[in-house]
C-alpha atoms as a printed R data frame, in Angstrom:
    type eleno elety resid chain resno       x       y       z
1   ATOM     1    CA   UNK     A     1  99.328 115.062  92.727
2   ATOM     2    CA   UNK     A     2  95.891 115.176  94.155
3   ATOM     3    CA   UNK     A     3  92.335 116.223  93.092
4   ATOM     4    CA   UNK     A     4  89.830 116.417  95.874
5   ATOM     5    CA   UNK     A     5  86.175 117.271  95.376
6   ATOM     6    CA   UNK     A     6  83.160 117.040  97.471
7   ATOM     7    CA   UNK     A     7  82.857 119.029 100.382
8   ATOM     8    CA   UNK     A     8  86.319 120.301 100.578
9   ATOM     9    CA   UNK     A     9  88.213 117.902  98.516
10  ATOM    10    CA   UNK     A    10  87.596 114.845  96.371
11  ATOM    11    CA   UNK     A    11  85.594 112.478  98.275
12  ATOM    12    CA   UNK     A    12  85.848 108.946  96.529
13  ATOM    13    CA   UNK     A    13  83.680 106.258  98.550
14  ATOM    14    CA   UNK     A    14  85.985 104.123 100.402
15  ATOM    15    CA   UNK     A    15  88.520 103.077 102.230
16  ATOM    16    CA   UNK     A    16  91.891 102.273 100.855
17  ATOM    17    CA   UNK     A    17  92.549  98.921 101.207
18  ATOM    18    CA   UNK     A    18  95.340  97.456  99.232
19  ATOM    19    CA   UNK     A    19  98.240  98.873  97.710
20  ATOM    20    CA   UNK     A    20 100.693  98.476  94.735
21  ATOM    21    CA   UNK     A    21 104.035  96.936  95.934
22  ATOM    22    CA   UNK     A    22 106.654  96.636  98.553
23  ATOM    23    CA   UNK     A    23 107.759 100.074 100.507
24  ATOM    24    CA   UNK     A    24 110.648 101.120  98.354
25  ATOM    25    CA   UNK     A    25 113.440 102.655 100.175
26  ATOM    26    CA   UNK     A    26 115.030 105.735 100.223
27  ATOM    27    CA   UNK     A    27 118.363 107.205  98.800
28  ATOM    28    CA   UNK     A    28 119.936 109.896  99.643
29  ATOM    29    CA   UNK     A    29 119.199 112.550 102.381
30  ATOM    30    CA   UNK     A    30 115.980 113.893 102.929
31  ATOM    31    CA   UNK     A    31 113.817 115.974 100.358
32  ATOM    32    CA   UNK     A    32 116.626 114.868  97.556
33  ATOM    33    CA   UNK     A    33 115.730 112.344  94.846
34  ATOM    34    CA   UNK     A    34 116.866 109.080  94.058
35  ATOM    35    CA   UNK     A    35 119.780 109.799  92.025
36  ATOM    36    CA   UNK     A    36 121.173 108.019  88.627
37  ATOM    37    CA   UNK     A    37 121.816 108.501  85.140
38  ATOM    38    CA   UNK     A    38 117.849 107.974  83.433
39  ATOM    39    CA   UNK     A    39 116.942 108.828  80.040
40  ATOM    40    CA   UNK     A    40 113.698 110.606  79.732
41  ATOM    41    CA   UNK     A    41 112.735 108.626  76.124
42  ATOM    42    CA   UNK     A    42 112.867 105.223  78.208
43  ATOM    43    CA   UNK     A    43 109.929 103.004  78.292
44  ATOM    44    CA   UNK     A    44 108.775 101.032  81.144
45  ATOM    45    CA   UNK     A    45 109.823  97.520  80.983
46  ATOM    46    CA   UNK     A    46 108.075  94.814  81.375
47  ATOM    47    CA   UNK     A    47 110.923  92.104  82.843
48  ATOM    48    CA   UNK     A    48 112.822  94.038  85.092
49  ATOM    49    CA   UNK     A    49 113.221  91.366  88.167
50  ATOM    50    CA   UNK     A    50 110.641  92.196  89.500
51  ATOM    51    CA   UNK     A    51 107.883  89.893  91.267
52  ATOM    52    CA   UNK     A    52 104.919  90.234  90.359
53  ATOM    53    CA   UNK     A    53 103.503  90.613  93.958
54  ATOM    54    CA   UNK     A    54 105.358  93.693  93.891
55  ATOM    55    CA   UNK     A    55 108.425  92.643  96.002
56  ATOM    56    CA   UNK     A    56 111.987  93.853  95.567
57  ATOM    57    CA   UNK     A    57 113.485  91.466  93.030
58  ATOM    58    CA   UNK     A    58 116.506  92.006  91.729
59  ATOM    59    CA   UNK     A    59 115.982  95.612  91.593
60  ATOM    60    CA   UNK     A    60 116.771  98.326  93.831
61  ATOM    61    CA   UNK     A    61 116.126  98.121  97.127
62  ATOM    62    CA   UNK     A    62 116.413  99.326 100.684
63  ATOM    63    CA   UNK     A    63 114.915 100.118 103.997
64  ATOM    64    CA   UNK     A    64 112.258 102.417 105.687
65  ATOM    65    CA   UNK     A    65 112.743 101.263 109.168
66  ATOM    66    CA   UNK     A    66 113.045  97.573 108.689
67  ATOM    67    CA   UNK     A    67 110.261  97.544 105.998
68  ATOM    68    CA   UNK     A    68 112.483  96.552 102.399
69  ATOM    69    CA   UNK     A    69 110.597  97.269  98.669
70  ATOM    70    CA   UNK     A    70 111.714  98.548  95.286
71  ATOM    71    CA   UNK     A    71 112.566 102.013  94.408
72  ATOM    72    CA   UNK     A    72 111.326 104.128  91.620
73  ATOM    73    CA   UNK     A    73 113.162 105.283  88.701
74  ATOM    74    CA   UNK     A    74 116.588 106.391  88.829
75  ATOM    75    CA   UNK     A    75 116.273 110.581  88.433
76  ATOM    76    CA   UNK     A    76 119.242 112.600  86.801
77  ATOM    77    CA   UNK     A    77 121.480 114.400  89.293
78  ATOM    78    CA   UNK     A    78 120.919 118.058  90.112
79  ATOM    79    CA   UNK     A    79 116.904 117.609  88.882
80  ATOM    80    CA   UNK     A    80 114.272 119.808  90.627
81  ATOM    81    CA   UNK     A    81 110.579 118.510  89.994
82  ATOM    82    CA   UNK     A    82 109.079 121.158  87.887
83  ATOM    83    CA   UNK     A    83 105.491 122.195  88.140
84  ATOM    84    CA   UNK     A    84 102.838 120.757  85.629
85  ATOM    85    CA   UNK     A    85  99.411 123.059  85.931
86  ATOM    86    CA   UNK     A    86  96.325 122.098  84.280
87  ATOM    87    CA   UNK     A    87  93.941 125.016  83.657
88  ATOM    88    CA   UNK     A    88  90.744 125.686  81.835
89  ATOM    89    CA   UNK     A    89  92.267 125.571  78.383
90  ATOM    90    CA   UNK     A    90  96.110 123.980  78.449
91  ATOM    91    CA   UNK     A    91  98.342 121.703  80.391
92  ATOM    92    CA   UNK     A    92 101.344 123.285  80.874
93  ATOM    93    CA   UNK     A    93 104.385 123.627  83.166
94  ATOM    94    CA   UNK     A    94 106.457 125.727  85.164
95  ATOM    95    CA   UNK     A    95 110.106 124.961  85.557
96  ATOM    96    CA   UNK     A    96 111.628 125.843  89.123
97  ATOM    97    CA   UNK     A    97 115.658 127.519  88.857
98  ATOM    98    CA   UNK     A    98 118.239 126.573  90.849
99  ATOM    99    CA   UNK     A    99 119.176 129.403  93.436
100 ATOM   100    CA   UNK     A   100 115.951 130.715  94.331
101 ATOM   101    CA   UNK     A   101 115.574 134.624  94.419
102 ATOM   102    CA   UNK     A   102 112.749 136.536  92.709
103 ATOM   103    CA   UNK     A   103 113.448 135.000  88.862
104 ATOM   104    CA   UNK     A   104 113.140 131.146  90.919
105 ATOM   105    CA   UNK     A   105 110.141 130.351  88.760
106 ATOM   106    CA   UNK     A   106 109.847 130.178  84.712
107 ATOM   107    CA   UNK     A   107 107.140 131.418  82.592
108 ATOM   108    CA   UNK     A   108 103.916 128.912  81.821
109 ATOM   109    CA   UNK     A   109 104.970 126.619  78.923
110 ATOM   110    CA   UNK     A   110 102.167 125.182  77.457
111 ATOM   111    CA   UNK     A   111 102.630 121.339  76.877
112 ATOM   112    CA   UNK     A   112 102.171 119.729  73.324
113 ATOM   113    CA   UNK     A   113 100.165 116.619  73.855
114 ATOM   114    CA   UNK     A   114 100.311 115.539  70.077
115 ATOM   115    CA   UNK     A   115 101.353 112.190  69.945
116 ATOM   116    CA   UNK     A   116 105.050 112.798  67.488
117 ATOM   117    CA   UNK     A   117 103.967 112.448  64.194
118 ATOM   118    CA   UNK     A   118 103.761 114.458  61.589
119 ATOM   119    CA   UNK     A   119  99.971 114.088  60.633
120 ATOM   120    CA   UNK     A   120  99.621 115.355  64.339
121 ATOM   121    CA   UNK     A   121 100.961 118.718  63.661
122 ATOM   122    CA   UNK     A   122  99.005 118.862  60.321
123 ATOM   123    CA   UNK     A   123  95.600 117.802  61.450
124 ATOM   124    CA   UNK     A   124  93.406 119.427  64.148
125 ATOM   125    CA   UNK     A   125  93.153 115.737  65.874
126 ATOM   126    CA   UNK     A   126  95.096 112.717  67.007
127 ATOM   127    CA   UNK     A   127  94.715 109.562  66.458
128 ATOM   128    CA   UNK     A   128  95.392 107.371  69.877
129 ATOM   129    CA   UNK     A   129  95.886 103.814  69.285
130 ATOM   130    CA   UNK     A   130  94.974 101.670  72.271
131 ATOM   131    CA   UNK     A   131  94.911  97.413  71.264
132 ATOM   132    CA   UNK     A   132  93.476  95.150  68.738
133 ATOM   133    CA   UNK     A   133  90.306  94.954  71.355
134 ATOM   134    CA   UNK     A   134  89.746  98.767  71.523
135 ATOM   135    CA   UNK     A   135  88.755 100.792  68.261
136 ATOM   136    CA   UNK     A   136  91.521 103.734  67.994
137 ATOM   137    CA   UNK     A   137  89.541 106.886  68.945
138 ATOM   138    CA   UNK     A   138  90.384 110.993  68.258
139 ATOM   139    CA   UNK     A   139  91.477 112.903  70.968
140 ATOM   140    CA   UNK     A   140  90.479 116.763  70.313
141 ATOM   141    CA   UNK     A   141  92.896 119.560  71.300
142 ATOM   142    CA   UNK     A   142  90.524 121.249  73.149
143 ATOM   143    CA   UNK     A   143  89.849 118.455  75.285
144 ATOM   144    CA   UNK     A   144  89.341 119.845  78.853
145 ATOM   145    CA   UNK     A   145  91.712 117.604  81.684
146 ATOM   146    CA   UNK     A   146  90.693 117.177  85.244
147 ATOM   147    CA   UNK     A   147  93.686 115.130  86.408
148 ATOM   148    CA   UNK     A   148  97.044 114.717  85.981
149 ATOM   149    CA   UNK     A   149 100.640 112.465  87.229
150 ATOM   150    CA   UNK     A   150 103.423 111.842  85.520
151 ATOM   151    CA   UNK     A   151 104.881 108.556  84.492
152 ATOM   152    CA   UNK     A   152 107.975 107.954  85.774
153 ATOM   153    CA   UNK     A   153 109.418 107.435  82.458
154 ATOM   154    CA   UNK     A   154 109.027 111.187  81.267
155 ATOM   155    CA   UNK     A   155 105.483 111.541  80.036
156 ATOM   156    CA   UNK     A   156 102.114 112.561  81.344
157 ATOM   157    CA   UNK     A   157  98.939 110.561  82.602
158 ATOM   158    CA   UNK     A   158  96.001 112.325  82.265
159 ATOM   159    CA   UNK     A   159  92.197 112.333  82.882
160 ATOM   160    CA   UNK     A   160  89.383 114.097  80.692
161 ATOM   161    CA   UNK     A   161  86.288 115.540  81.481
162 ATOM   162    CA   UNK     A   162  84.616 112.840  79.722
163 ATOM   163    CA   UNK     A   163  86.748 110.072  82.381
164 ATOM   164    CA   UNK     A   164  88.503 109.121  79.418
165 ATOM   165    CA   UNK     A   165  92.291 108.023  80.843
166 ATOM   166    CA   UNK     A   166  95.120 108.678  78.152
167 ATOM   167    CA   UNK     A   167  98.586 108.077  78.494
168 ATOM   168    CA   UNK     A   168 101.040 110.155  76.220
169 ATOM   169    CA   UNK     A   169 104.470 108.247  76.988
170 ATOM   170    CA   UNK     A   170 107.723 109.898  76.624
171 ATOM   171    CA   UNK     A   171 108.753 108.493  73.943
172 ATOM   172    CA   UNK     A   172 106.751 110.656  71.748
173 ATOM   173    CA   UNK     A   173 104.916 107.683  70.802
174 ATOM   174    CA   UNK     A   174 101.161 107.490  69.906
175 ATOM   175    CA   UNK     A   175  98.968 108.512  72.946
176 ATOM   176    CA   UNK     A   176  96.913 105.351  74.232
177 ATOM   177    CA   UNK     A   177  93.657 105.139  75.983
178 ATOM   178    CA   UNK     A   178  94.336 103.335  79.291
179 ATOM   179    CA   UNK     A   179  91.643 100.913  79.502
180 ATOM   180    CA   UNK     A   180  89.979 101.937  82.797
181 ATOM   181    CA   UNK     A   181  86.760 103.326  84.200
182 ATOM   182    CA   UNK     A   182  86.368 105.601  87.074
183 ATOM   183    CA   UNK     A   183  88.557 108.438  88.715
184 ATOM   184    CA   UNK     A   184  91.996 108.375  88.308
185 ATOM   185    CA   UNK     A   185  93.850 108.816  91.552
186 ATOM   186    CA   UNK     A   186  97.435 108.735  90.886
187 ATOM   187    CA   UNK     A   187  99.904 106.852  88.835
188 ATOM   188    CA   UNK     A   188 101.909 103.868  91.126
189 ATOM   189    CA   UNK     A   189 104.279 102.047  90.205
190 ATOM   190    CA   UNK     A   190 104.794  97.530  90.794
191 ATOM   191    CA   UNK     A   191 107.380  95.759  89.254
192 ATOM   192    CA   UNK     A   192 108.976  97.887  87.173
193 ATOM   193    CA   UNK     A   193 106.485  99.489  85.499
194 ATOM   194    CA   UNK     A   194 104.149 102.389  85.880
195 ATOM   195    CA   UNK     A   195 100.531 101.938  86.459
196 ATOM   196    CA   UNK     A   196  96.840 104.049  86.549
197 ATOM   197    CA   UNK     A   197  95.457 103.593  90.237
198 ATOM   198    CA   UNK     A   198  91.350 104.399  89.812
199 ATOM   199    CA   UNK     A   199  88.670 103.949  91.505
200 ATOM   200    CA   UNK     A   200  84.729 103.165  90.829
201 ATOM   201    CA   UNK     A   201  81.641 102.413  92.310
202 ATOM   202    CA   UNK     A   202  83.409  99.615  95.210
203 ATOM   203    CA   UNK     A   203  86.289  98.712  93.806
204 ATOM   204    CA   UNK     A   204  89.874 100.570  93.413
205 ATOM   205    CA   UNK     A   205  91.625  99.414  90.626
206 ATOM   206    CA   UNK     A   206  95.150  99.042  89.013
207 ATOM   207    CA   UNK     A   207  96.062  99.187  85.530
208 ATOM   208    CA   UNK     A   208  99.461  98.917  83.689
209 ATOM   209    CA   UNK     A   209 100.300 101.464  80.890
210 ATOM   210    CA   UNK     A   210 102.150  99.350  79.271
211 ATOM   211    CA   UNK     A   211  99.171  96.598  77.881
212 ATOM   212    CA   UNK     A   212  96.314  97.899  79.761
213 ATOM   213    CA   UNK     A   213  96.415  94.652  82.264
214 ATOM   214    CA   UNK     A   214  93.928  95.398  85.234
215 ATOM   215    CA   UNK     A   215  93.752  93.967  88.648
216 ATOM   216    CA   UNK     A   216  91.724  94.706  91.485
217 ATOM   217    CA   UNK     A   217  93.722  96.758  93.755
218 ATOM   218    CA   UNK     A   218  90.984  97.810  96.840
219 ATOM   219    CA   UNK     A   219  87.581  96.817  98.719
220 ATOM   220    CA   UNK     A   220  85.490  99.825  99.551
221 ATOM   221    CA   UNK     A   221  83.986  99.697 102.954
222 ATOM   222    CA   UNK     A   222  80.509 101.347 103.806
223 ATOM   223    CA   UNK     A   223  80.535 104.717 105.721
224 ATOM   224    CA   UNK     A   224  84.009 105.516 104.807
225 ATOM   225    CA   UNK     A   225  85.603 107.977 101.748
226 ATOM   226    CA   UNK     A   226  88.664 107.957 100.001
227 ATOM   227    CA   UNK     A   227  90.018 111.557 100.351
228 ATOM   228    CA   UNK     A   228  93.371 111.618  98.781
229 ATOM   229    CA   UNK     A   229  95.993 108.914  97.982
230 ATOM   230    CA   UNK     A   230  99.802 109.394  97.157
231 ATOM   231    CA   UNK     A   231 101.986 107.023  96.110
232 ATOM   232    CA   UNK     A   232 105.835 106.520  95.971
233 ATOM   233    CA   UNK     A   233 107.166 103.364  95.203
234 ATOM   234    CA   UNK     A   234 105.601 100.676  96.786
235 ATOM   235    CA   UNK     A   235 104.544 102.783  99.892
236 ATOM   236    CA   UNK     A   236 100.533 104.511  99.907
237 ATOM   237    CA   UNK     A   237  99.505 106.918 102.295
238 ATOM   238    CA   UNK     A   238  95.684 107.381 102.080
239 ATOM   239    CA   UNK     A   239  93.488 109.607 104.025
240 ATOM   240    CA   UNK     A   240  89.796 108.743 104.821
241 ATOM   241    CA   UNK     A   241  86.937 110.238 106.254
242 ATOM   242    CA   UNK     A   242  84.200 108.321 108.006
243 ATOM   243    CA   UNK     A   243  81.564 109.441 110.306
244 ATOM   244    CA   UNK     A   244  83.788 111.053 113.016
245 ATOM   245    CA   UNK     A   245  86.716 112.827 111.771
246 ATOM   246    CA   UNK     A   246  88.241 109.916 109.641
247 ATOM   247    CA   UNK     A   247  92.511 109.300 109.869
248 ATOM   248    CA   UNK     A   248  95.747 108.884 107.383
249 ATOM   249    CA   UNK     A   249  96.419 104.868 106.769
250 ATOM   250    CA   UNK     A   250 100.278 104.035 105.492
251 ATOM   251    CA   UNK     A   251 100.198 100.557 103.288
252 ATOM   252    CA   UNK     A   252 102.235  98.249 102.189
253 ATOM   253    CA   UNK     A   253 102.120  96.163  99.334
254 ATOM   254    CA   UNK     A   254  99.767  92.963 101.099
255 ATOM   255    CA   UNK     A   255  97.213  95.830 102.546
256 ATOM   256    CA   UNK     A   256  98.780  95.389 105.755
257 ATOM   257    CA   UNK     A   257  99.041  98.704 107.559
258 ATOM   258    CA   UNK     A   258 102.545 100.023 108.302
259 ATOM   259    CA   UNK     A   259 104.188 100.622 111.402
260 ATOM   260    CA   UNK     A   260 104.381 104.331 110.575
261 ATOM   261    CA   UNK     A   261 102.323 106.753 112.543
262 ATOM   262    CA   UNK     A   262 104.070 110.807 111.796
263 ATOM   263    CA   UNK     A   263 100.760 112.509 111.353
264 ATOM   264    CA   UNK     A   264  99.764 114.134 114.935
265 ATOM   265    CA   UNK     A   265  95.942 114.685 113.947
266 ATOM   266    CA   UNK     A   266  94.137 117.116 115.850
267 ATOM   267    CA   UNK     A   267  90.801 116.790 117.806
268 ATOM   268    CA   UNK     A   268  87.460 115.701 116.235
269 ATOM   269    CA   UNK     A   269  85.878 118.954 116.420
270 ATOM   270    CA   UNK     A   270  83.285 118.699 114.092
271 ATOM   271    CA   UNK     A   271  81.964 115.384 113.381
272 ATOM   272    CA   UNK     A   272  82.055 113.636 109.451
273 ATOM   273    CA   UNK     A   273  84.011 116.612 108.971
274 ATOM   274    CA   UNK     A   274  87.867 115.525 107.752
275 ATOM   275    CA   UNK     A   275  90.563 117.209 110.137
276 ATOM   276    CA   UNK     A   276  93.407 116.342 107.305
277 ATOM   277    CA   UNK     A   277  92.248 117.012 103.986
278 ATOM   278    CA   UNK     A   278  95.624 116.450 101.486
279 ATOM   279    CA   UNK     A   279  98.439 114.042 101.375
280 ATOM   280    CA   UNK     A   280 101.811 114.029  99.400
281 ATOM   281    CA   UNK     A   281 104.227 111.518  99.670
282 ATOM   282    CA   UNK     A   282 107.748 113.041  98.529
283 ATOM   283    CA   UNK     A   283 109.684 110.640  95.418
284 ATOM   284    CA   UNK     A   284 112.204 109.215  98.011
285 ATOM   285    CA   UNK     A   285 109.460 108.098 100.469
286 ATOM   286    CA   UNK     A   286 111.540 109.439 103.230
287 ATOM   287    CA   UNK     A   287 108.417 112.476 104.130
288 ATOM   288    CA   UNK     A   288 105.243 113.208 104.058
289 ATOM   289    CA   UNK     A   289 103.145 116.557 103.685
290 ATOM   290    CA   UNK     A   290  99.503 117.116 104.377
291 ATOM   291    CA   UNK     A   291  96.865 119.916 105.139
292 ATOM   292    CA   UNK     A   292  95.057 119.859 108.509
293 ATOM   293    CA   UNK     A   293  92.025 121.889 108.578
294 ATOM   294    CA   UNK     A   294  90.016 123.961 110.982
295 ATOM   295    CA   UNK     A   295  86.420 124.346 110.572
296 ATOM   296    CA   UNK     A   296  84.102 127.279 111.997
297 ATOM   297    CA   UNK     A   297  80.928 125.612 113.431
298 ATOM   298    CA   UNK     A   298  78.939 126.180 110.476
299 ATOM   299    CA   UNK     A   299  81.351 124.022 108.686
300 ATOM   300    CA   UNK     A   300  83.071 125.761 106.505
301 ATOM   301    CA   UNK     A   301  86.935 125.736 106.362
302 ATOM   302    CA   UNK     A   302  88.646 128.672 108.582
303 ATOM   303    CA   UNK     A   303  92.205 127.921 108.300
304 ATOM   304    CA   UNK     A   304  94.112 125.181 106.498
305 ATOM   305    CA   UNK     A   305  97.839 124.697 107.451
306 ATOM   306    CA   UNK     A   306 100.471 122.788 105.398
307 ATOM   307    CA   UNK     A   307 102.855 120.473 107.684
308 ATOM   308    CA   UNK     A   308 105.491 118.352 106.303
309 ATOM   309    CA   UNK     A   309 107.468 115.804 108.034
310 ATOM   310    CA   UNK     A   310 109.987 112.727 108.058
311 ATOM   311    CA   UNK     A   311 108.396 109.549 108.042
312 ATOM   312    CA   UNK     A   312 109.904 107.290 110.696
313 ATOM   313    CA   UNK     A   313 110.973 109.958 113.142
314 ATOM   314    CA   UNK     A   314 108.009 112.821 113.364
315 ATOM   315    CA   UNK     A   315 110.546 115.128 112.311
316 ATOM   316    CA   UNK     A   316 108.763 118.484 111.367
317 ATOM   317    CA   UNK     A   317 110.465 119.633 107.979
318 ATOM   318    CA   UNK     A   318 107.819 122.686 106.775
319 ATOM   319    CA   UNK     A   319 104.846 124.114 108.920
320 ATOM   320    CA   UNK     A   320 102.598 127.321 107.236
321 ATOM   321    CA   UNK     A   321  99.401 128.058 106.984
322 ATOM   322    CA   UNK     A   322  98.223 127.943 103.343
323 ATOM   323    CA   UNK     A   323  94.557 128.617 103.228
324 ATOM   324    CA   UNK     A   324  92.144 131.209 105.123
325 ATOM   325    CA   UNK     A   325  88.518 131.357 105.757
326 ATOM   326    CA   UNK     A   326  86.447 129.373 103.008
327 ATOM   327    CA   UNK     A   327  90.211 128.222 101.154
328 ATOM   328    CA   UNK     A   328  89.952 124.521 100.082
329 ATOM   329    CA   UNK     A   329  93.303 123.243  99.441
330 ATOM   330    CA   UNK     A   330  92.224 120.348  96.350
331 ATOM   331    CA   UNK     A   331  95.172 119.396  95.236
332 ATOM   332    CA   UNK     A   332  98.669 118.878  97.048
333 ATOM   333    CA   UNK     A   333 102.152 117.546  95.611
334 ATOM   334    CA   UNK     A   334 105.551 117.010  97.629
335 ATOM   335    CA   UNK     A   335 108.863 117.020  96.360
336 ATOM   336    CA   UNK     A   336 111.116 116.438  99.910
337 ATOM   337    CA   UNK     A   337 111.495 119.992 100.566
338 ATOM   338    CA   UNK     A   338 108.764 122.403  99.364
339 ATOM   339    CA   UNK     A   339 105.085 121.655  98.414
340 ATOM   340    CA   UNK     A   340 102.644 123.201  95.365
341 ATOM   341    CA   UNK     A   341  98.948 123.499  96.329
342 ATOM   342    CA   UNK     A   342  95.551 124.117  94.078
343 ATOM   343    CA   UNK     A   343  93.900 126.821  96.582
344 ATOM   344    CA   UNK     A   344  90.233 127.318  95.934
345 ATOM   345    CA   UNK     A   345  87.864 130.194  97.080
346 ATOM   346    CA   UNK     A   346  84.513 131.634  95.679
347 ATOM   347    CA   UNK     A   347  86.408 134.631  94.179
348 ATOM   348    CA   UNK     A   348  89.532 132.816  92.646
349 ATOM   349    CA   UNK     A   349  91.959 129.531  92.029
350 ATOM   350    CA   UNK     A   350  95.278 129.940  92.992
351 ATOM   351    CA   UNK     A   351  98.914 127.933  92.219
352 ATOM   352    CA   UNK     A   352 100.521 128.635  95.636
353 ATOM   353    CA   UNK     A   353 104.528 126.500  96.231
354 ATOM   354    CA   UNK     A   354 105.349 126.636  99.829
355 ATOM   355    CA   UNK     A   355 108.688 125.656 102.075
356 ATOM   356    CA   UNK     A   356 110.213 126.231 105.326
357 ATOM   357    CA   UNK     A   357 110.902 130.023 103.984
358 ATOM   358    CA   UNK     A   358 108.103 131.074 101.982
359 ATOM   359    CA   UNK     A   359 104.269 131.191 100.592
360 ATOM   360    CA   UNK     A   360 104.598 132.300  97.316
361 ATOM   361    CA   UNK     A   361 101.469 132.709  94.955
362 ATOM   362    CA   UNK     A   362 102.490 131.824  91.021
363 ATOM   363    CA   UNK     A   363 102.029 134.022  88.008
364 ATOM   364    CA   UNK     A   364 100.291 132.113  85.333
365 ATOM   365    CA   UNK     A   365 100.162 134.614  82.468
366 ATOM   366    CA   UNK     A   366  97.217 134.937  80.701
367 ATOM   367    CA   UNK     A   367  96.283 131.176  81.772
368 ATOM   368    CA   UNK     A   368  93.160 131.096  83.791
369 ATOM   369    CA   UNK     A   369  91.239 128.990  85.621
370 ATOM   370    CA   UNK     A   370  93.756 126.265  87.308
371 ATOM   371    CA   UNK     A   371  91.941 122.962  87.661
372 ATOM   372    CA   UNK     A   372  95.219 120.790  89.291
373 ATOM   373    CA   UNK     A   373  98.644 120.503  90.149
374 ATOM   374    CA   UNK     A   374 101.614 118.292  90.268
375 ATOM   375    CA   UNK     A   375 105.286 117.614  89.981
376 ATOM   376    CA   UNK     A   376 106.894 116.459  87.084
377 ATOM   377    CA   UNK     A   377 109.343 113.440  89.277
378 ATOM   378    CA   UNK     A   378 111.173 112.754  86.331
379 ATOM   379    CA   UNK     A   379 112.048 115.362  83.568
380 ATOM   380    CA   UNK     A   380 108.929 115.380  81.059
381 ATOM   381    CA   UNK     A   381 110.016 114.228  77.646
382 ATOM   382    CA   UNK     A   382 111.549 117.312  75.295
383 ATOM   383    CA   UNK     A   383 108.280 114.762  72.765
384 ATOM   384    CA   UNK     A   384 105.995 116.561  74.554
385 ATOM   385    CA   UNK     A   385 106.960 119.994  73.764
C-alpha cells in the first residue's frame, strides 16, 4: 500500500537506507502467493527461528537470484488479495471473485474496527490497551484514517489523522496503540513477526506489534525524499527523489543495495521532478509495479503509466496508462498479476484495479471521498467484521 503526498505523492525527507530482513524467496510461479494452510486468528510469534538480524533461520527460505531470506506467512490456497479502501468516513473492503466477468468485484463492506468485546458494541468508544508504560486511551468511531497495511496475520494497521498508529490484530483482540511517532509507511515483516516501518524528522524507524520494541531502521540524507516504500519479506524497494530526477533503490536486510536493476527509468526531463512516482512489491517478491510519470513543462503531471515486471529478468508482466493530464497516482498496491491505484484530480478520487486486460474504475456505493488503498495479503480476520 502506499500514500504519497507532496507534490504528486508523499514526499517523506530521505533516503531509504536500511531495511528489515533478509530477501525472502519466492514460491510458486509468478503473480501467485506463497501457498499453505494459515489460520487468519493466528498471532505473530515471537520465537519462530528466526535471527534477530533478520536472516533465514530455521524458517522458510529460498532464493531471488542467489540472494536467500525468509518468506512471509503461509497464505491459504486459491486466495485472491481483496481490496481494503479507506474513505472519508469508513474503512472498508472490496472482495475480488474468481472468474472475472462484469460481477468480478463485490459490494463495499464496511470494516468493524471494534476491538471483540461486548462493551465495544454497547458503547460509542473503545478502549485500546497498549502496556503498563502507556495509559489505555479511547479510540472514537469516527476517527478519520490516512493509512493503512495489513498484518500478515489477518488484521489491519492503521494510521489516524491525529498520527496516532493502532493495530487491531486478528484475533479480535483489544486494539493497541503502536508506540511510534511519525508517518507510517508500510507494515514489514523480521523474524517472524510483523512490524510498523515509520518515519520522522531523520530517522526511519521499526517497531514490532507485538510489544511495541523500536529500533532504528534508516539515516536520512540531505537533499533527498522518501517517495514510496514497499515491502515483502525481507526485500524493500524504495523510490527517492533528489535534485535531478531521483531513482528506485532494492535493499536487503544490512542496507546493502541489491543486485537487482528491472526498472528502465526514463530521461530526466524536468529537474527535482520524480520520473517514477509509486512502487509495489507483489507478496511473493518475484515482481514489481510502479508508475512512471510525464510532466508538461509547467510541471504538472500529463500522463502517468502503470508498468509491472519480474524482478530478476526485466520481464514486462502489465503496461497501461493509468492517469491523464493533472492525475496523481498516491497510492499503489501489487498483488503478482493486477494492481489497485488511488487516482487523484481536482474534480474527483478514484479506486481504479488494472492488469494486462483491463482499466477498470470501482463502484464504491454511496462511499465518498477515497483517501488510500491496499490489498488485504492474507484474508482479514471474520473479528473484524
Amino acid at each position: 500500500m502506499r500514500r504519497m503526498t507532496g507534490p504528486c505523492f508523499r514526499r517523506s525527507r530521505g533516503l531509504f537506507l536500511m531495511a528489515s530482513c533478509a530477501v525472502f524467496a519466492a514460491c510458486g510461479s509468478l503473480g501467485e502467493p506463497y501457498l499453505g494452510s494459515f489460520p487468519t486468528s493466528s498471532v505473530p510469534s515471537e520465537a519462530s527461528g528466526q535471527s534477530d538480524d533478520g536472516g533465514a533461520g530455521d524458517g522458510p527460505a529460498g532464493l531471488i537470484g542467489d540472494i536467500s531470506g525468509e518468506a512471509l506467512p503461509p497464505r491459504p490456497a486459491e486466495y485472491i488479495p481483496s481490496i481494503v479502501i479507506l474513505t472519508d468516513s469508513n474503512v472498508g473492503v472490496i472482495e475480488r471473485i474468481t472468474g472475472g466477468g462484469p460481477d468480478r468485484f463485490s459490494d463495499f463492506r464496511v470494516i468493524d474496527l471494534a476491538d471483540g468485546s461486548d462493551e465495544a458494541e454497547e458503547l460509542p468508544t473503545t478502549t485500546v490497551a497498549d502496556d503498563d508504560e502507556t495509559p489505555p486511551l479511547t479510540v472514537e468511531e469516527s476517527r478519520i484514517w490516512t493509512g493503512v497495511s495489513d498484518d500478515l496475520f489477518g488484521g489491519l494497521v492503521l494510521q489516524a489523522v491525529s498520527g496516532e498508529v493502532m493495530w487491531f490484530p486478528g484475533t479480535g483482540a483489544e486494539a493497541r496503540q503502536v508506540s511510534v511517532e511519525g508517518e507510517f509507511l508500510e507494515v514489514g515483516y523480521r523474524g517472524g513477526t510483523p512490524e510498523a516501518l515509520t518515519i520522522l524528522a531523520d530517522q526511519v524507524s521499526r517497531t514490532r506489534l507485538i510489544d511495541n520494541d523500536s529500533s532504528p531502521f534508516a539515516t536520512i540524507e540531505p537533499e533527498e525524499e522518501v517517495i514510496d516504500l514497499s515491502s515483502s519479506g525481507g526485500l524493500v524497494a524504495v523510490v527517492k527523489s533528489d535534485q535531478a530526477c531521483g531513482s528506485v533503490v532494492f535493499l536487503g536486510g544490512d542496507g546493502a543495495t541489491l543486485a537487482l536493476d528491472p526498472i528502465a527509468e526514463p530521461g530526466c526531463v524536468l529537474r527535482s521532478r520524480p520520473t517514477v512516482g509509486a512502487v509495489a512489491l507483489s507478496p511473493d517478491g518475484e515482481a514489481v509495479a510502479f508508475t512512471l510519470i510525464e510532466y508538461r513543462e509547467d510541471g504538472v503531471e500529463l500522463v502517468t503509466n502503470l508498468v509491472a515486471v519480474e524482478l530478476t529478468s526485466g520481464a514486462e508482466i502489465l503496461a497501461t496508462e493509468i492517469g491523464g493530464s493533472g492525475d496523481v497516482v498516491s497510492s499503489l498496491a501489487f498483488d503478482g498479476s493486477s494492481a489497485v491505484v488511488l487516482r487523484r484530480s481536482s474534480a474527483l478520487s478514484e479506486v481504479v484495479v488494472a492488469d494486462a486486460d483491463s482499466v477498470e474504475v470501482l463502484d464504491l456505493g454511496t462511499q465518498t471521498g477515497p483517501r488510500a488503498v491496499t490489498f488485504a495479503r492474507l484474508p482479514l480476520s471474520e473479528n473484524l467484521g
